[in-house]
Structure formats: C-alpha cells, structure tokens
NUPA-178100 format. One line per field, with one value per atom (N, C-alpha, C): residue number from 1; residue in three letters; y, z, x. Coordinates in steps of 0.05 Angstrom, whole numbers. Atoms other than C-alpha are relative to their C-alpha. Layout:
n = NUM|...
res = ALA|...
north = Y|...
up = Z|...
east = X|...
% end
This chain:
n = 1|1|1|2|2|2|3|3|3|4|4|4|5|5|5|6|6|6|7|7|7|8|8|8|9|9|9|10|10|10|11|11|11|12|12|12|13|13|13|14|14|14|15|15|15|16|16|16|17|17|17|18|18|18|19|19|19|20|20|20|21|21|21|22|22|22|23|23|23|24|24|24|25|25|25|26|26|26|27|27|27|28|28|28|29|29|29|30|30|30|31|31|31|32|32|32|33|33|33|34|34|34|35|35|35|36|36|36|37|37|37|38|38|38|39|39|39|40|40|40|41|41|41|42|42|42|43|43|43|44|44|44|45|45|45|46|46|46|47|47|47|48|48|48|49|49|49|50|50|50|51|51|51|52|52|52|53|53|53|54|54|54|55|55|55|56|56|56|57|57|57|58|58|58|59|59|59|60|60|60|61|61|61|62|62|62|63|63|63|64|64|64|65|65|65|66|66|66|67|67|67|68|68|68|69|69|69|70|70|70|71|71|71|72|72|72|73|73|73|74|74|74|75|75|75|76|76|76|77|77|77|78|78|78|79|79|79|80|80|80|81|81|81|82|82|82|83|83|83|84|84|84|85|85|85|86|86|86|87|87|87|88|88|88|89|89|89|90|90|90|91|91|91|92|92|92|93|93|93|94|94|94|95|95|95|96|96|96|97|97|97|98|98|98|99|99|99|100|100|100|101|101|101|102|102|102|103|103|103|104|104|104|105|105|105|106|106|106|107|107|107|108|108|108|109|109|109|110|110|110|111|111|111|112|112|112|113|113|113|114|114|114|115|115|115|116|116|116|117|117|117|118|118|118|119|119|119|120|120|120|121|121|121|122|122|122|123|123|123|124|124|124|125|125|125|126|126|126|127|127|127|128|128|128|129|129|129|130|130|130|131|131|131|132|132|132|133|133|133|134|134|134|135|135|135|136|136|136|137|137|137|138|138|138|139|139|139|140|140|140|141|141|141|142|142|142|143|143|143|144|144|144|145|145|145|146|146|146|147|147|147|148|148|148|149|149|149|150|150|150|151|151|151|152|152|152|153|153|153|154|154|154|155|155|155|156|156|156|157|157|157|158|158|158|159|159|159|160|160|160|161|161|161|162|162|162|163|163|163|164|164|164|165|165|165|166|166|166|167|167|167|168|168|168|169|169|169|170|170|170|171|171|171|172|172|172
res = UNK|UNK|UNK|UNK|UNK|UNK|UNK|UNK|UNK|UNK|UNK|UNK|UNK|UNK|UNK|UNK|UNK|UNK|UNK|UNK|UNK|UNK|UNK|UNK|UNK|UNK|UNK|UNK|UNK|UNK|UNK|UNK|UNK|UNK|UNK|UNK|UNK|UNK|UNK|UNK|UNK|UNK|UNK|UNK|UNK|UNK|UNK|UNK|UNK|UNK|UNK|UNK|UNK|UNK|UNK|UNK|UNK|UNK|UNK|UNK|UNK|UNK|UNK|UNK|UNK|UNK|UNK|UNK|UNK|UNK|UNK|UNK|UNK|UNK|UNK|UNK|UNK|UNK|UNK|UNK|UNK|UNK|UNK|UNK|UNK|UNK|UNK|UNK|UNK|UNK|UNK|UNK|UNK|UNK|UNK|UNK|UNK|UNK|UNK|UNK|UNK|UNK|UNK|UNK|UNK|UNK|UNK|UNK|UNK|UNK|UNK|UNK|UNK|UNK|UNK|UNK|UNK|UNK|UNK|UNK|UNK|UNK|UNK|UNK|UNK|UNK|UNK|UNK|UNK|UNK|UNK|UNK|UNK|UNK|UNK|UNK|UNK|UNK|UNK|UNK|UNK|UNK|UNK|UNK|UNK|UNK|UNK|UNK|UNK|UNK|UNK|UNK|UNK|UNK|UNK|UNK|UNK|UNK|UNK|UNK|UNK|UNK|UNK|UNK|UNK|UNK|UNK|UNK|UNK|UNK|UNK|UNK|UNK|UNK|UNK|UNK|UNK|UNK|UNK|UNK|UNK|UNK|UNK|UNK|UNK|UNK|UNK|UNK|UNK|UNK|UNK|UNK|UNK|UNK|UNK|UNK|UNK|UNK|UNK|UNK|UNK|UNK|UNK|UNK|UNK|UNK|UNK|UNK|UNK|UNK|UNK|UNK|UNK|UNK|UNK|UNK|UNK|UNK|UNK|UNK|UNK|UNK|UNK|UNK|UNK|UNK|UNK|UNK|UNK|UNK|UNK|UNK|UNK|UNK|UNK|UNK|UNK|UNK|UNK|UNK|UNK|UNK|UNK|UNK|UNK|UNK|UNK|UNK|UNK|UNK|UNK|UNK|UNK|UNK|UNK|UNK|UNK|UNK|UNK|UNK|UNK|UNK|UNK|UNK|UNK|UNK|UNK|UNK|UNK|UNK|UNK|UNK|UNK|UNK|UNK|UNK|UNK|UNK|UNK|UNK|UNK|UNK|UNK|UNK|UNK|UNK|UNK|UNK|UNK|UNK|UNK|UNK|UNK|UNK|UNK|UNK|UNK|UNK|UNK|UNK|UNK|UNK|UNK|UNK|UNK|UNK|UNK|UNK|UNK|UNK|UNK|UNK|UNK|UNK|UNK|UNK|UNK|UNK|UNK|UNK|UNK|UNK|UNK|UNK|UNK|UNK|UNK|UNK|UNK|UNK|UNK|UNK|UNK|UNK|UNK|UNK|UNK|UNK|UNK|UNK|UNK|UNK|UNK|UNK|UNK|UNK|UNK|UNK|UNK|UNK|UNK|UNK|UNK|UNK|UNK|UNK|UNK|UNK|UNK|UNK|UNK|UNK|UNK|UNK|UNK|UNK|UNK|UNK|UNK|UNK|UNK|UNK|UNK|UNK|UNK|UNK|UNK|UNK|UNK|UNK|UNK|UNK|UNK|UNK|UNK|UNK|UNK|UNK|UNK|UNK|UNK|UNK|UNK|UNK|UNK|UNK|UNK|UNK|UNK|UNK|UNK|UNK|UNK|UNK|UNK|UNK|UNK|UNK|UNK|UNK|UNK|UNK|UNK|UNK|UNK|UNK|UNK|UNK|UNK|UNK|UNK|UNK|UNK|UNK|UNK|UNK|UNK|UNK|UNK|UNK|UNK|UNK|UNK|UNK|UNK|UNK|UNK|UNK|UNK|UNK|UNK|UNK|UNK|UNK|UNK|UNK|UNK|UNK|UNK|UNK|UNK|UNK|UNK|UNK|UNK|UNK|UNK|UNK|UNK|UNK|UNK|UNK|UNK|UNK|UNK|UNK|UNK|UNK|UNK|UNK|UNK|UNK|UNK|UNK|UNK|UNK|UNK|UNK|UNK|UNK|UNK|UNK|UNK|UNK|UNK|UNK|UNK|UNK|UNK|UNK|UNK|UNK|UNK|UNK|UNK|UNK|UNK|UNK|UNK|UNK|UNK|UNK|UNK|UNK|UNK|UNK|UNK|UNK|UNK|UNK|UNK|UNK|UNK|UNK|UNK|UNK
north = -24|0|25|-32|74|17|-17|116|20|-11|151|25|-23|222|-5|4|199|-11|3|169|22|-24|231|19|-25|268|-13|12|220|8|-8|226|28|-28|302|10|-9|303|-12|10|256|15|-9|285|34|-29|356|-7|13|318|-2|7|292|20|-23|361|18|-11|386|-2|17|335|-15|8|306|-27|27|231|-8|10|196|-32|21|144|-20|13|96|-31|27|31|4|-2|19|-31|26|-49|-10|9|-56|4|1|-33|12|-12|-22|-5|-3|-5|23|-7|38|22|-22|94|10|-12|134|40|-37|210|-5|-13|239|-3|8|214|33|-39|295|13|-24|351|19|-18|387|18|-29|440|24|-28|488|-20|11|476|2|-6|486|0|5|466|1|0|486|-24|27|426|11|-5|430|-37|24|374|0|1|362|-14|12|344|21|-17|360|4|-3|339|14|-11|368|-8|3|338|-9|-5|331|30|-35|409|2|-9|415|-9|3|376|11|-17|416|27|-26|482|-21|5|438|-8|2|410|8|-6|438|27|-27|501|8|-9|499|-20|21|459|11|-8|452|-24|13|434|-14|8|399|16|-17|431|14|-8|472|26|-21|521|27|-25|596|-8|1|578|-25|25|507|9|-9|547|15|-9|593|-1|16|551|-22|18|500|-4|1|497|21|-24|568|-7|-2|551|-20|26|481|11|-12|502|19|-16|558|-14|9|521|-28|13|471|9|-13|519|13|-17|552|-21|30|478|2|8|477|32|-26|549|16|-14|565|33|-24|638|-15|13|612|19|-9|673|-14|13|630|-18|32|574|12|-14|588|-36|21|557|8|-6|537|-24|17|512|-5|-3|488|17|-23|546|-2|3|532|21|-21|582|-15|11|582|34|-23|644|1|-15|677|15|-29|727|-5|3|690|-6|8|698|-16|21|660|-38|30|596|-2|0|616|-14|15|604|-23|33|538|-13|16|509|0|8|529|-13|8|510|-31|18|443|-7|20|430|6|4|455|-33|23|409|-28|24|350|-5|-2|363|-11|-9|380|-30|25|309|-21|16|269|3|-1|280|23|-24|338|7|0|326|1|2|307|30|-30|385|12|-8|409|-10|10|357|2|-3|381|26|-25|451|-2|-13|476|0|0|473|26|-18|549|1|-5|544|-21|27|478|-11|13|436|-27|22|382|-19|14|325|5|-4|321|-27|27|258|24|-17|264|-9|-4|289|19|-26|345|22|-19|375|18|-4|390|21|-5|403|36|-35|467|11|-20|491|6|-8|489|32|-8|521|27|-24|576|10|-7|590|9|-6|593|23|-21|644|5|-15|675|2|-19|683|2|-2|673|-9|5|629|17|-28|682|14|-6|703|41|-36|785|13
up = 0|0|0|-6|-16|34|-26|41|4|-14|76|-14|11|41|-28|26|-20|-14|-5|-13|-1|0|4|-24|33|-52|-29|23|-100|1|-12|-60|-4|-6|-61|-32|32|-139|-16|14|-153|5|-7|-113|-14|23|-154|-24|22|-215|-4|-1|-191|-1|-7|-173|-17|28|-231|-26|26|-279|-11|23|-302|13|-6|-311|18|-16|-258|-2|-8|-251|19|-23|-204|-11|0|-205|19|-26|-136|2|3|-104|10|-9|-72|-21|21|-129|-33|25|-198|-21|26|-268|8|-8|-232|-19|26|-286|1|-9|-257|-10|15|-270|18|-19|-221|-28|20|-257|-2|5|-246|-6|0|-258|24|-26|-195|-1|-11|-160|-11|3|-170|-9|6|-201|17|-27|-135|25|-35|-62|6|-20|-17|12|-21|15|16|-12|72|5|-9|103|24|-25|171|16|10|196|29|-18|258|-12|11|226|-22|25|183|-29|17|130|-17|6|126|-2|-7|136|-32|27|74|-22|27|33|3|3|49|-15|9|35|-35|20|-38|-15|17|-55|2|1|-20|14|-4|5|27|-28|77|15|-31|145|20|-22|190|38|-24|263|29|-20|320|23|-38|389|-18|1|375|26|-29|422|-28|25|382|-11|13|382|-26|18|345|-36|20|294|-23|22|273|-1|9|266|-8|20|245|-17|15|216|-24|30|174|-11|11|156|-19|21|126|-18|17|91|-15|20|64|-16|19|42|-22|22|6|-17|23|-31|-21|19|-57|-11|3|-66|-42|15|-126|-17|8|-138|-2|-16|-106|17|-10|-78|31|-21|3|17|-20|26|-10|6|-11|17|-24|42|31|-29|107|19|-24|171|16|-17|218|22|-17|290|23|-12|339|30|-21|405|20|-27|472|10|-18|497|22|-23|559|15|-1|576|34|-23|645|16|-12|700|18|-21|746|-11|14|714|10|-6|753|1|5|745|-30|28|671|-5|8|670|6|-10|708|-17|21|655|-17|29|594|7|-1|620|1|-10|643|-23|27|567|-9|15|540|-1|-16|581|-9|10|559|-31|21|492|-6|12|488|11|-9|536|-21|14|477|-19|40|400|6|0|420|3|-11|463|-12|19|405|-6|14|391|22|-20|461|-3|-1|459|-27|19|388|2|-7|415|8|-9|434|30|-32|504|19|-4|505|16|-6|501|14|-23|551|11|-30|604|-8|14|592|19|16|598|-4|-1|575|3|-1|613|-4|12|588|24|-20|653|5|-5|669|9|-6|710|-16|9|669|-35|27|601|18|-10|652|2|1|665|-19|19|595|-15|8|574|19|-20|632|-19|5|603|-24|33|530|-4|11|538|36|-27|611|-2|-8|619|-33|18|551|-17|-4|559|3|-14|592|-18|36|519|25|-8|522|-17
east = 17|0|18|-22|28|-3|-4|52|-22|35|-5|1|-9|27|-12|6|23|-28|23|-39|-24|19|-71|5|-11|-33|-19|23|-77|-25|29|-141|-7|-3|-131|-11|1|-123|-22|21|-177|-30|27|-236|-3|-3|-205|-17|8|-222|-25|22|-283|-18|10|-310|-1|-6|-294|-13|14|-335|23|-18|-267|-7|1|-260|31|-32|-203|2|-7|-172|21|-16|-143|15|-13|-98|23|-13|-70|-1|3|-56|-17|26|-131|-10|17|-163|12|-14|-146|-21|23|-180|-27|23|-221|1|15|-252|-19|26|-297|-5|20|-341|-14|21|-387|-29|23|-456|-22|21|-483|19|-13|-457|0|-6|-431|-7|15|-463|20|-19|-393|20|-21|-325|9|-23|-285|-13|11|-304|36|-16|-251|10|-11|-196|14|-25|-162|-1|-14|-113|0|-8|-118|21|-25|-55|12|-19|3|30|-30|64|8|-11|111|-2|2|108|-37|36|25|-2|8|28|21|-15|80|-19|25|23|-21|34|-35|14|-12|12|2|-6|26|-24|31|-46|-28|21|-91|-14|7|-135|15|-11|-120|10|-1|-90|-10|15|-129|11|-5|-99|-6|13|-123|-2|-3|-87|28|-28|-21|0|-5|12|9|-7|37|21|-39|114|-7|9|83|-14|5|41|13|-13|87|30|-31|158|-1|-3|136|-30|34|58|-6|11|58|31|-35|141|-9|-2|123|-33|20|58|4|-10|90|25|-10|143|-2|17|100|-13|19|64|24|-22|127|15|-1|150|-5|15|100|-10|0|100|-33|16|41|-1|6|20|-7|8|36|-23|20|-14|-27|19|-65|-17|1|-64|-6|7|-104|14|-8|-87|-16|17|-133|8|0|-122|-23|22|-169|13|-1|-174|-14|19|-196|-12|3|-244|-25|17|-281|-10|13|-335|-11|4|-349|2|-6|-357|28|-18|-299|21|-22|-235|18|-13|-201|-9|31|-255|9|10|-256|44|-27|-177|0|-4|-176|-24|12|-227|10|-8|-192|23|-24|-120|-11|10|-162|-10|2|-186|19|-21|-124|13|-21|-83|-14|9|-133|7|-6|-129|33|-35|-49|5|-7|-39|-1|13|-71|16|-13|-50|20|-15|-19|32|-27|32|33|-23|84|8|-7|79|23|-20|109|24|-28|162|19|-23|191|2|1|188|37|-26|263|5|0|295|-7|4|288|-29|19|210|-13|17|199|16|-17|226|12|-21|277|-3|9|273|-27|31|195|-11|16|154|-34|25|87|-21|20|56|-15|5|7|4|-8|42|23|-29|105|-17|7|54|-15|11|20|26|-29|88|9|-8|108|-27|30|30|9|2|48|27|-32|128|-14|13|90|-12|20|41|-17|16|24|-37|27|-56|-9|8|-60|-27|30|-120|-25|20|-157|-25|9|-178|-6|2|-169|-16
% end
C-alpha cells in the first residue's frame, strides 16, 4: 500500500477531478482499473480542501495541494515555526501563492464572570487536549520554550502552557 502522504496526494487530486466533472482514474494495489465520473454535474467547479494534519510533513502537503491545514491543538511557538514555515514552504514547493493557504487551528475558549474559574477550565481542556494527540507538539518545541527532559505528565505540560504564553487562555 502507498505511504499515507502519497496516498492523500492522490485522494486530493482525484476528488479535484471529480468536482470538476473530469473523468479519474485509479490503479493501486486494492483496487485497480477503476474509471470513474461523477454521474451529475456538480453543483460548482471548486469546493474548498483543507488537510488536517500536525506533522511536518502533512502540513508541507496541504501548503502543496490543498486550500487549507487545518490543526487539532497547537501552542503559538508550534504554529508559527513550524505549521505556517512548512505550509508555506510547500506551496512555494510547487510554486504556489503561500498567502493562498489558510491555517486553521483548533482554540480553547471558555466564557465567564470569574476569571479565575474561567482560567482553570480552559487550562483544564487545554491540558486535555495537548496530553492526547498533541503532546508530540510540546516535545519538538526547543529547550528554550519547555522543560527538559519532557515525561508526558500534566504537571510539566501546565508549566510548559504557563512558560509559553502567561494568561493567555484568559482570551483578552
């Protein structure tokens, strides 16, 4: 089976195709001969793709095939050193316009009159979130912006989350 990248780099260009009215085709090693057309004619030539995706090199193929990446959890230093760097340099890759390519991450907010309540909830879904899929992001962060070694405990991921961005939860 092709590598999951490449994979998607097909998937990406076919459902283009498809959307389009053009005819695609496939021959992979599950299925092959496949020869297919969308039996209508699509509503619009162009629906918007993004790639959802943390790693580098998923974030360099959304910047190369497609509209946007869209991120799960990231922290700021995460978005912009390595998430807008590799997306832009996938689009320029392919010679793409990289302000073309949105980025979208998901943003913990949490609404109320007790700011200090309202902080200890969002740090409290951050921290769930970032513990999960996330976590890989902190630990390729720099020694500058987190704590060395990194065991993947909560206490150590709020200390990094506090060193990152003070009160930044808070939403201002």
């Amino acid at each position: 089976m092709d590598a999951p990248l490449a994979s998607l780099r097909k998937y990406v260009a076919y459902i283009r195709k498809a959307i389009r009215g053009e005819p695609f085709n496939h021959d992979g090693p599950i299925y092959t001969g496949i020869r297919a057309r969308l039996d209508q004619q699509p509503a619009r030539a162009t629906i918007p793709m993004h790639i959802a995706g943390e790693g580098p090199r998923m974030l360099a193929l959304a910047g190369e095939t497609a509209d946007g990446a869209i991120l799960n959890i990231s922290t700021p230093w995460y978005l912009r050193e390595v998430a807008l760097r590799q997306v832009r340099a996938g689009a320029e890759r392919v010679g793409r316009d990289p302000n073309e390519v949105e980025i979208t991450s998901v943003v913990t907010c949490c609404v109320g009159d007790d700011r200090q309540a309202v902080l200890r909830n969002a740090r409290a879904a951050f921290m769930e979130r970032l513990s999960g899929s996330g976590v890989h992001i902190v630990r390729g962060q720099p020694p500058e912006v987190r704590p060395a070694p990194f065991p993947r405990t909560r206490a150590i991921i709020e200390k990094t989350l506090e060193a990152l961005a003070p009160g930044a939860l808070a939403g201002r």
